[in-house]
N, C-alpha and C positions, 0 to 999 in steps of 0.2 A: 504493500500500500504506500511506502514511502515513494518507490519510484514514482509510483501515481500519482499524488500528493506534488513531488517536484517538477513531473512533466504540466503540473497545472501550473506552478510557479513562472518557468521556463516561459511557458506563452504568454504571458500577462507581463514578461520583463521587457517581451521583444517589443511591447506597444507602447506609443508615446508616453512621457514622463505628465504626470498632472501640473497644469501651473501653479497648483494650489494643492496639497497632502491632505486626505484625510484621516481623522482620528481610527482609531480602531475601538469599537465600540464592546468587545471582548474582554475577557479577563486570560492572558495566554499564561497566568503562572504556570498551569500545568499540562499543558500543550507539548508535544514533541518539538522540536527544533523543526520541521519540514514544517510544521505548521506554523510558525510564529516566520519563518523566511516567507510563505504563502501569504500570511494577511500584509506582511510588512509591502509586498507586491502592491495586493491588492489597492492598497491605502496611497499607493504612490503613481500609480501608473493611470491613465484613462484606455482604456480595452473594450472592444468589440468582440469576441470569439464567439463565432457561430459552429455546435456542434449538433446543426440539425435541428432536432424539436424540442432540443435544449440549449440556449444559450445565455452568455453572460456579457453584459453590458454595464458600461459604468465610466461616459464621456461626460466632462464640465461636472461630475456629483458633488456635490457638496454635504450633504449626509454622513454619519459614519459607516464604518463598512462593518454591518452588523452580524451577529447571530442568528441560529432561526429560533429562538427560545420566541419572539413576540406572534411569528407563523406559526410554532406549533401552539400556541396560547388559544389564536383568534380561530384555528382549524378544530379545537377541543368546542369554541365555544358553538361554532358554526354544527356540530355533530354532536353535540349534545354528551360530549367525553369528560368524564375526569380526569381533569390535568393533573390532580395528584396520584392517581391510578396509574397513571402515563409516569409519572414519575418514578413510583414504584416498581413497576412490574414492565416497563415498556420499551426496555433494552432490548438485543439481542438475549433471546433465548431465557427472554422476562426476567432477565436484571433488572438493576437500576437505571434509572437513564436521567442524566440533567441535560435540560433543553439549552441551557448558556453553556454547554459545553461542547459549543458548534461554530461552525463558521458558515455563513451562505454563500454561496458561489453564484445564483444564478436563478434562472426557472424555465417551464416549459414556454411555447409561445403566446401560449393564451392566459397563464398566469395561472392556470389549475392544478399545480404542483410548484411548491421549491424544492433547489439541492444543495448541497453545503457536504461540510468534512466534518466526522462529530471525531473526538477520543476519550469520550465518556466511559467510567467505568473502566480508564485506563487500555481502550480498544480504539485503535484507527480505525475509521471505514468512512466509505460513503454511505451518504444519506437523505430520500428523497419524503419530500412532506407535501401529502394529500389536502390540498387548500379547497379545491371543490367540491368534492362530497364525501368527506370525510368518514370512516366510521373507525371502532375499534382494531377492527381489521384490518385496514388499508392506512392508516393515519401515517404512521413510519415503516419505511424501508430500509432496511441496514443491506448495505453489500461490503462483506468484511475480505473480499479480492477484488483485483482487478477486470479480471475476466466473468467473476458474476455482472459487478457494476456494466462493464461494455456489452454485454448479452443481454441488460436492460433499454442500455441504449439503441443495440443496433434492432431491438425489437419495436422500439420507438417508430423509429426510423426505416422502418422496412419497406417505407413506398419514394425513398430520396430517391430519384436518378442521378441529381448534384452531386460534383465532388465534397468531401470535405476533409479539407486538408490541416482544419485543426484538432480533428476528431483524430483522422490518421496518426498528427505528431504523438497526442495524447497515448494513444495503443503502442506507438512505439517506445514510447520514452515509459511506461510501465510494461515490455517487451509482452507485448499481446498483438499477433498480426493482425492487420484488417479482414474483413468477410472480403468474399467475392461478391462481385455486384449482385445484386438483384434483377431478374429482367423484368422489362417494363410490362406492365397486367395491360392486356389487349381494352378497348375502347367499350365501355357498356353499351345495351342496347336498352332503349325507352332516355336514358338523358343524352347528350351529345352538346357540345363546346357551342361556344354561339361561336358564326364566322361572320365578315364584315363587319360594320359599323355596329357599333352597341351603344345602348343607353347612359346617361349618367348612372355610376352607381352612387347611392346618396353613400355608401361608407366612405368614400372619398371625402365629402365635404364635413364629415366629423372626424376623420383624421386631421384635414388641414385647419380645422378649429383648435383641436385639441395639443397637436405635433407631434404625436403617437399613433403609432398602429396596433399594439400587439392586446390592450387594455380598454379599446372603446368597443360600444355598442351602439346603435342607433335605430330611430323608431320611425315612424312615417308621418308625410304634413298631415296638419291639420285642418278645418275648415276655413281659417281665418288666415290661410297661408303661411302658418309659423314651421317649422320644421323642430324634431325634436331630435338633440342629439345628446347621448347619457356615454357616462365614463365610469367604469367599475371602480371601486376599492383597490389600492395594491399596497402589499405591504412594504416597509422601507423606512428610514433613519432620513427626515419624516416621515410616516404615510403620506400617501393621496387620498381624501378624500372621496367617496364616491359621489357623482354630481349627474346635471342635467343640465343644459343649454337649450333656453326657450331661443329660435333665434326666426328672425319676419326678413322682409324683405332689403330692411335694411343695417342688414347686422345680428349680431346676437342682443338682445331685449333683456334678460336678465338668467342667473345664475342662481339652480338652486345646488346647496350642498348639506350631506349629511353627516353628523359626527361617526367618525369610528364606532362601536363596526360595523354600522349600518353599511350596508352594498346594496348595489342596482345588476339585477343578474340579466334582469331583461325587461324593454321597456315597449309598450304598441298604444298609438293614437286611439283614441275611440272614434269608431266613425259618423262624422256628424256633430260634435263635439266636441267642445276646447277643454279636452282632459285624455291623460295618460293615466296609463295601467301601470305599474312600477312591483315589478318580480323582488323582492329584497333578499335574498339568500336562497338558498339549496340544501334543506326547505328555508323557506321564509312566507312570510304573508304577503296576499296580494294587496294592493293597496290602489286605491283609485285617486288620483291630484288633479285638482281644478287648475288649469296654466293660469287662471285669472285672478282668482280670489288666494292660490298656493292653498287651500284649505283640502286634507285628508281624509279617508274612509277607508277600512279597512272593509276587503272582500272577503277572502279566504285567509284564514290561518296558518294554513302550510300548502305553499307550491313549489315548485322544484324550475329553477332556469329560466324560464322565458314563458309567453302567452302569444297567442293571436286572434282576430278575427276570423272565422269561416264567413260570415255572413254580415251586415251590420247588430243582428242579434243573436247571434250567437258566437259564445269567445271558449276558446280550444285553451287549456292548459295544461301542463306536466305534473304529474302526480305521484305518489308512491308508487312507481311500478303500473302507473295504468296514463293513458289519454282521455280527458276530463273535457266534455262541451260542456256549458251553461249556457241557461237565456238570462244573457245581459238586461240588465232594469237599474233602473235610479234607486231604487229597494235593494233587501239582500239576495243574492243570487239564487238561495235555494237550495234545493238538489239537484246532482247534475241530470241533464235530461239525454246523455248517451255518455259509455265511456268503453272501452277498448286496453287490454292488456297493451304494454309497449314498454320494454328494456330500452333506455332512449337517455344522453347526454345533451341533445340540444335536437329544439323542436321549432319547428317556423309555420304561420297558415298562411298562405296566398295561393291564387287562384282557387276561393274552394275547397283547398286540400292542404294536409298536413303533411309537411313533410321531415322525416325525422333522423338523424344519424343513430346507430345503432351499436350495441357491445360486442358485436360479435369478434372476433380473432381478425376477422378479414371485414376492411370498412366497407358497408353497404349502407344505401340511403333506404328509407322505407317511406311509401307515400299511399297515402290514406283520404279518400272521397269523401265527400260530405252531400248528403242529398236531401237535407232539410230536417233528417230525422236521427242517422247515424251516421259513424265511420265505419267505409270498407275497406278492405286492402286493393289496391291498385297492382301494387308490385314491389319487390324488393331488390335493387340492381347496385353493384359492386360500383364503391368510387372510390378516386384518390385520400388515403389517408390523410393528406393535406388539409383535406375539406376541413375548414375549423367551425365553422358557423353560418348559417344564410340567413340574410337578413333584408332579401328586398323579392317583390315581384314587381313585373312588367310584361307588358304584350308588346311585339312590333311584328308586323308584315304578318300580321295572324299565326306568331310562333309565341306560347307564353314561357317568359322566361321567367331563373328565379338566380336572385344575385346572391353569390357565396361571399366569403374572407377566409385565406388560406392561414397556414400555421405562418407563414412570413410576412402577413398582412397585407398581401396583396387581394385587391378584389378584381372578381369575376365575374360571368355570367355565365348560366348551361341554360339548352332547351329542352323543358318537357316536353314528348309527344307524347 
């Protein structure tokens, strides 16, 4: 683990010096030497290292370079864990484990796990923490080798065609070869890439509001031509608050933001309406905001990720292990009036229909009709594990599209037929 350990040092020396050092926000008394040379890096250099659907960035910070004790805190509280449970029994092999006895490195693209270097317990390892949907079970990952850690990774990463050349130094410098490439999975049938000219995606205009990709969400206009663009929670030496951007025609209008650890998982217009639906955790309550008055109502108690419209009365949301319609009313929701089993990480409605990423081993999107009374299954077709999130629909030339964000925050479009 130390070569490991130094090959992360290594990379992070070869990038520019900071004009400005930061603190180390760690207690390294009892830290190995490879780790106390590793933060002193960190704290000195500004670094980019992309290793895939894991990467570490840290240009212009002014932050300290922290621990993941405050991540694994807010992921206990997100999942309803005892963090003194975790303390006790939450080590490898249900040791001890102290959460300030880590260093962060990094996180996946869309912020649904961090990773860091713990030596807790007097054990080196890597160590990745469940920010998303947290339970007992999944919360921490120890990889106490090298070639467990990179087996995690390259499983991550099992749909890159991209090189990457700082994952490679990484396996080298802890002498673990690279895989052979993966070949490329042949083109699905039922979606397909949009060709020529395409639509604005609105993700676009909530990245260049915000000057991130990898941490925003966005919702759709509303009637009075406001556009709504929302920013998750991220943790960090400070946090980011989670927020929302009312923004009209001339500019953004005003800014709401919530205290830690309030999060915005997923955000959709009502249609007709000058109010959004606001997803707050995974689970968390649905909650309904007037843009006008900022005055709240809670819907639902516990929904999971994101909502949308099927219809103007009827709203699709994610649930424990099922797909949840309601008819929408100024009143309380009710009970739902159709719901549908669904293993589901992120869920989007447009055109009519829901469509949903899925757990399986191998990513497939799964898409489900709506005909005024239930969801039926349409189809299940195999796509790029890239797919992070969809968050738009659109018709042109009588093709209906639906707009994704990949793990590198790029957006796109595909067409459903």
């Amino acid at each position: 683990m130390q070569r490991l350990i130094d090959g992360f040092t290594r990379l992070i020396a070869k990038n520019q010096t900071a004009s400005r050092g930061r603190a180390v926000g760690v207690a390294l008394g009892a830290a190995p030497p490879c780790v106390q040379a590793l933060a002193k890096a960190l704290a000195s250099h500004d670094y980019n290292i992309d290793l895939g659907e894991l990467s570490m960035y840290a240009v212009g910070a002014e932050g300290v370079v922290p621990s993941l004790g405050s991540t694994i805190e807010m992921s206990c509280e997100h999942g309803g864990i005892d963090l003194e449970e975790v303390r006790a029994r939450g080590g490898p092999g249900g040791s001890a484990f102290d959460p300030e006895q880590t260093l962060q490195l990094g996180a996946d693209g869309g912020g649904m796990s961090y990773f860091g270097v713990t030596w807790a317990g007097d054990q080196l390892a890597m160590l990745v923490v469940e920010f998303d949907d947290p339970t007992e079970d999944n919360l921490l990952r120890f990889f106490t080798t090298p070639a467990e850690f990179f087996a995690f990774v390259d499983h991550l990463n099992r749909r890159e065609t991209e090189p990457l050349p700082a994952l490679d130094a990484l396996k080298a410098a802890a002498g673990v070869a690279p895989p052979a490439p993966a070949p490329v999975a042949a083109a699905a049938s039922g979606l397909a890439p949009l060709t020529g000219s395409a639509p604005a995606h609105p993700f676009a205009r909530a990245m260049e509001h915000f000057g991130v990709t990898r941490m925003v969400f966005q919702a759709g206009p509303t009637p009075a031509g406001r556009y709504l663009l929302a920013r998750r929670f991220t943790a960090g030496a400070p946090p980011t608050p989670a927020s929302i951007v009312v923004v009209g025609a001339a500019g953004a209008e005003h800014t709401l933001e919530w205290a830690v650890p309030r999060d915005v998982f997923g955000v959709c217009a009502v249609p007709g309406k000058e109010r959004a639906l606001l997803c707050t955790g995974s689970p968390g309550a649905l909650v309904e905001l007037d843009l006008v008055s900022g005055a709240e109502r809670e819907l639902l108690p516990a929904v999971r990720w994101t909502c949308g419209f099927l219809d103007p009365d009827h709203l699709a949301v994610l649930g424990d292990g099922e797909l949840r319609v309601y008819r929408y009313a100024d009143g309380p929701l009710g009970a739902p009036t159709a719901a549908l089993p669904a293993d589901c990480f992120n869920m989007f409605a447009g055109h009519g229909r829901v469509f949903h990423r899925t757990r399986d081993a191998e990513a497939s999107l799964r898409v489900l009709a709506w005909n005024g009374r239930e969801l039926a299954e349409e189809g299940i077709f195999p796509v790029d594990s890239g797919m992070f999130t969809l968050h738009a629909a659109a018709e042109q030339d009588g093709q209906r599209l639906v707009g994704f964000v990949d793990t590198a925050g790029k957006p796109s479009w595909f067409v459903y037929r």
